[in-house]
N, C-alpha and C positions, 0 to 999 in steps of 0.2 A: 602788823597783822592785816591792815587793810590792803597792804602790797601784795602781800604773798597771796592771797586768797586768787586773783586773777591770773599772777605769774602760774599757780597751779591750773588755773581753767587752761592758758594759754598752752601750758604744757601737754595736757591732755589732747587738746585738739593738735597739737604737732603729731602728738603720737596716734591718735588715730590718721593723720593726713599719709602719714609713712606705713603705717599699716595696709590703709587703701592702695595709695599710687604700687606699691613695692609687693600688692597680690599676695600676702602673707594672710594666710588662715590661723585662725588663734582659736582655742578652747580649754575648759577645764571640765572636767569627767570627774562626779560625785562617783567613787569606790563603792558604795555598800547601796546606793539604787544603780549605777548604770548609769545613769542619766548624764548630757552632758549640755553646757552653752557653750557658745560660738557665735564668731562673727558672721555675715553673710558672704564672705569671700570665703569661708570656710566650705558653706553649704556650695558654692558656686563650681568648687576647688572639683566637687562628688558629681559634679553635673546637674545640679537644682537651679532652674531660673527662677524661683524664688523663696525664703527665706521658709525653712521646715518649721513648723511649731514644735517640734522636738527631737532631739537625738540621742541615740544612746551607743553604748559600746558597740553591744551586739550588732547594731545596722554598720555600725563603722565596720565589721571583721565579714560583714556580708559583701563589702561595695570589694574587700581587697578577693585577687586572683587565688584558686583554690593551691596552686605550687606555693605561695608564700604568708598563706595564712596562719599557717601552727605555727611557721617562724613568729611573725608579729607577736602573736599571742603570749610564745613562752618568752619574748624578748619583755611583754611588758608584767608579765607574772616577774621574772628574775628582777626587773626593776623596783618594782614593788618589795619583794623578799627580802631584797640587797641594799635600798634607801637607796637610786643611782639613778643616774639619767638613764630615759627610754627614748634608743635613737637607733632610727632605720628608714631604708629605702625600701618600695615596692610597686608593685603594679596593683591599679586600679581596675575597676570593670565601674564606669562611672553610669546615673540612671536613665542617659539616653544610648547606653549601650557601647561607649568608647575607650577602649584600654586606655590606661595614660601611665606615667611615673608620678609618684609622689615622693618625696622626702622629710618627716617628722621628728619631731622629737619633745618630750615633756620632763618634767622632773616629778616626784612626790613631795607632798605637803603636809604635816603633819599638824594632829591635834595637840592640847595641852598634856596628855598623856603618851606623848611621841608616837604614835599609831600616826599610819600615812591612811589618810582618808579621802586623797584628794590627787586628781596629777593634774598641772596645765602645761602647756606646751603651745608648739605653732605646726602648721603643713603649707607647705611647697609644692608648687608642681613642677615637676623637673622634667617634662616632654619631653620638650625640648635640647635641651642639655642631654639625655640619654640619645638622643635621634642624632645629636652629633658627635658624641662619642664613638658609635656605631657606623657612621660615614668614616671619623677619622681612620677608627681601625679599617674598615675597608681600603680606603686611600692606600693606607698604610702598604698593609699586606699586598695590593695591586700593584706601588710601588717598589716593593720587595722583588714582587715575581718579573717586576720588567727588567730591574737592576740584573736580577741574577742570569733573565736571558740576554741580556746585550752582553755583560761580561763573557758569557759564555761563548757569543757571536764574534766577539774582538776577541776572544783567545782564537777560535778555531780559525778568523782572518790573519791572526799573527803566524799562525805555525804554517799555514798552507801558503800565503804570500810570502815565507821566509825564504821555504823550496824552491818554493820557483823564481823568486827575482835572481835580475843581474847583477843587478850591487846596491846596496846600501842607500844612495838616494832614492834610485826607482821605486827600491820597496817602501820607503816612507813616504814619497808623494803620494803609492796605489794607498798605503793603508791610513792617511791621512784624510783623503778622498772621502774612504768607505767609513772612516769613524765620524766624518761630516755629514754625513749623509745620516746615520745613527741619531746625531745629535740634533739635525732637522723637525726629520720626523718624532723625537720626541719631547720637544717643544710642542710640535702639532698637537700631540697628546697630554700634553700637562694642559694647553687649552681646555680642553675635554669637551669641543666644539664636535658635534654632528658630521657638520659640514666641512671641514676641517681633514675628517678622515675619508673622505668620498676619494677612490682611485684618480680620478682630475684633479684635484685641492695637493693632493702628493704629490704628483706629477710636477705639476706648477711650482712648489716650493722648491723640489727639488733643481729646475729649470734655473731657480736666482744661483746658484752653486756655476753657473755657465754659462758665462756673460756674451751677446751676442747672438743667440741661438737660436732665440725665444719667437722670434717670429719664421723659423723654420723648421716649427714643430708645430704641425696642426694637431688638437685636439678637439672630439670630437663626443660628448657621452650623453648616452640616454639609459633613463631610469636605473640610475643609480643609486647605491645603499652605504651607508657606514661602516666601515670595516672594524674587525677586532681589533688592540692594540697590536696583538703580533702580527695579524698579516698586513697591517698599517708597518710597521716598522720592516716587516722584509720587502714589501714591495718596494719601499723606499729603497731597500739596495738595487734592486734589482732595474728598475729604473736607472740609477745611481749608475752601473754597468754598463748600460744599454747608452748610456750619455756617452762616457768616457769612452766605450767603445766605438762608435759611431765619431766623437771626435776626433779621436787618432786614425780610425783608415777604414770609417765608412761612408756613410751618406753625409755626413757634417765634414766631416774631413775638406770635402771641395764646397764651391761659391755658390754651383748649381743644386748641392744635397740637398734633398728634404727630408723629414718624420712624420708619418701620416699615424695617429693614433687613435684607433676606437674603441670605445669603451659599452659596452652593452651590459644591461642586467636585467635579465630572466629568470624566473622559477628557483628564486633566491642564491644562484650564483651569479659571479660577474665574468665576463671574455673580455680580456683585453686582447688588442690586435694591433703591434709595432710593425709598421713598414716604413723600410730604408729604400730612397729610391733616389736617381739621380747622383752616387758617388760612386767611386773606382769598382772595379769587378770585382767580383766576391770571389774568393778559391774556396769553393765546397772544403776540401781535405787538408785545410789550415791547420796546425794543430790548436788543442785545447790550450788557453793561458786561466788563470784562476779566475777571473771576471766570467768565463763560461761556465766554469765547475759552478760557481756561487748561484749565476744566474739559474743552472739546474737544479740545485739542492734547496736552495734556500727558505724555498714556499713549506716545506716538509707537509705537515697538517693542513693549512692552510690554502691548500691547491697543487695544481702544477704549471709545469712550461715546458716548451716547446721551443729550440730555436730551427729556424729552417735558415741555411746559408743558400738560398739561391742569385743567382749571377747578378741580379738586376739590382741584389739589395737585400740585406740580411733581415728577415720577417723573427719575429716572438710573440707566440702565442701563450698567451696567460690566462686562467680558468682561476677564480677565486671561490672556494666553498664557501657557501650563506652559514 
């Protein structure tokens, strides 16, 4: 007997320790006044810095938000009715004015005459955990919508580079290319870095894709802004384009080529400004290949482009809507 007497203190204090550390609110609600006790992490839970001298039901159904109140209520009448666990989530309006989550749940108690006179239970605050539930799905769906446009971007690349290539390798090195370049840019994006998305940080990544080169592209930007995901990932093509083309029989093509790029942002759009200067003569009346078609369409919402073929060196002008 003289054992047990301490192993029980001992035990109480654990359970109060895990109580405290683990933020768990605990109480028990007298049925026939109202009235209820509780711990001080309970009262903490409602937004009290310090410990109420008394609570009751009714203050409890005052702290929860008016969309989820008659729920709570008839959840704990049905518990009551039914002898059943009473268990729900809801939103709080706490008494310095802060919505929050909580998560609770109690059971009933009955007297000697089976009458439930009593419930205890515990309360949670589940902010947190609902704050990222609500990120995840954001993710999520952000996700969804990026997948569904790139797939869409690689089908309309597949059918129009089919067209036009010569054979069968050429068209898998261009669409090879174009699907790496896709896959750059959204890496950029799964970062979900600011700076990351700025028309120069694109540019630049897109640059490792084309070894060599890097110090024959000047870049140049001021006051520059973060782009959406999608015009982050088209500009990445278009770019993309403007490389390849430029390596095959423009300004990169020879020893002397350069790429002069600036980048300005104004009045919540961005101008970009590609000049080729220094490689073979440009033939204005060239025909169209699908790196031009791309380079025109591709901004759709997101802006437009411009390419000018003049002789000295094929110019692209880029306008990004804020």
């Amino acid at each position: 007997m003289s054992d047990l007497q301490p192993f029980e203190k001992r035990s109480a204090d654990h359970l109060r320790l895990v109580l405290e550390s683990s933020q768990i609110g605990i109480w028990e609600l007298e049925l026939q006044s109202g009235q209820a006790v509780r711990n001080f992490t309970h009262d903490r839970i409602f937004g009290y810095d310090q410990p109420l001298a008394s609570w009751s039901y009714d203050r409890f159904l005052e702290h929860i938000v008016d969309d989820d109140r008659a729920r709570v209520d008839n959840l704990q009448r049905t518990a009551i009715e039914q002898d059943r666990e009473w268990s729900f989530e809801c939103q709080i309006l706490t008494a310095i004015g802060e919505k929050r989550w909580i998560r609770a749940a109690g059971r009933p108690l009955k007297d000697a005459g089976s009458k439930v006179v009593k419930l205890i239970g515990h309360v949670i605050d589940i902010t947190e955990s609902k704050q990222d539930e609500a990120r995840l799905r954001l993710m999520t769906g952000e996700l969804s919508h990026r997948v569904r446009n790139m797939l869409a971007m690689i089908k309309s690349m597949i059918s129009i580079s089919a067209r036009g290539a010569r054979d069968i390798p050429s068209f898998a090195q261009a669409l090879e290319g174009r699907v790496g370049a896709l896959a750059r840019t959204h890496q950029l994006l799964v970062e979900d870095a600011p700076a990351s998305m700025m028309p120069a940080a694109i540019l630049r990544t897109e640059l490792t894709a084309f070894s060599g080169i890097e110090d024959r592209v000047a870049i140049t930007a001021t006051d520059e802004t973060p782009l959406t995901p999608s015009a982050s990932q088209n500009l990445a093509l278009i770019y993309h384009e403007l490389l390849t083309n430029a390596m095959k029989h423009g300004a990169l093509s020879s020893q002397e080529g350069r790429v002069d790029v600036q980048i300005t942002g104004s009045d919540g759009t961005i101008d970009i400004d590609w000049k080729e200067r220094g490689g073979p003569p440009v033939q204005a009346d060239r025909p169209q290949g699908f790196g031009s078609v791309l380079i025109g369409r591709v901004l759709a919402a997101d802006g437009t482009t411009r390419q000018v073929f003049a002789p000295q060196g094929v110019e692209c002008h880029i306008t990004l809507n804020g």
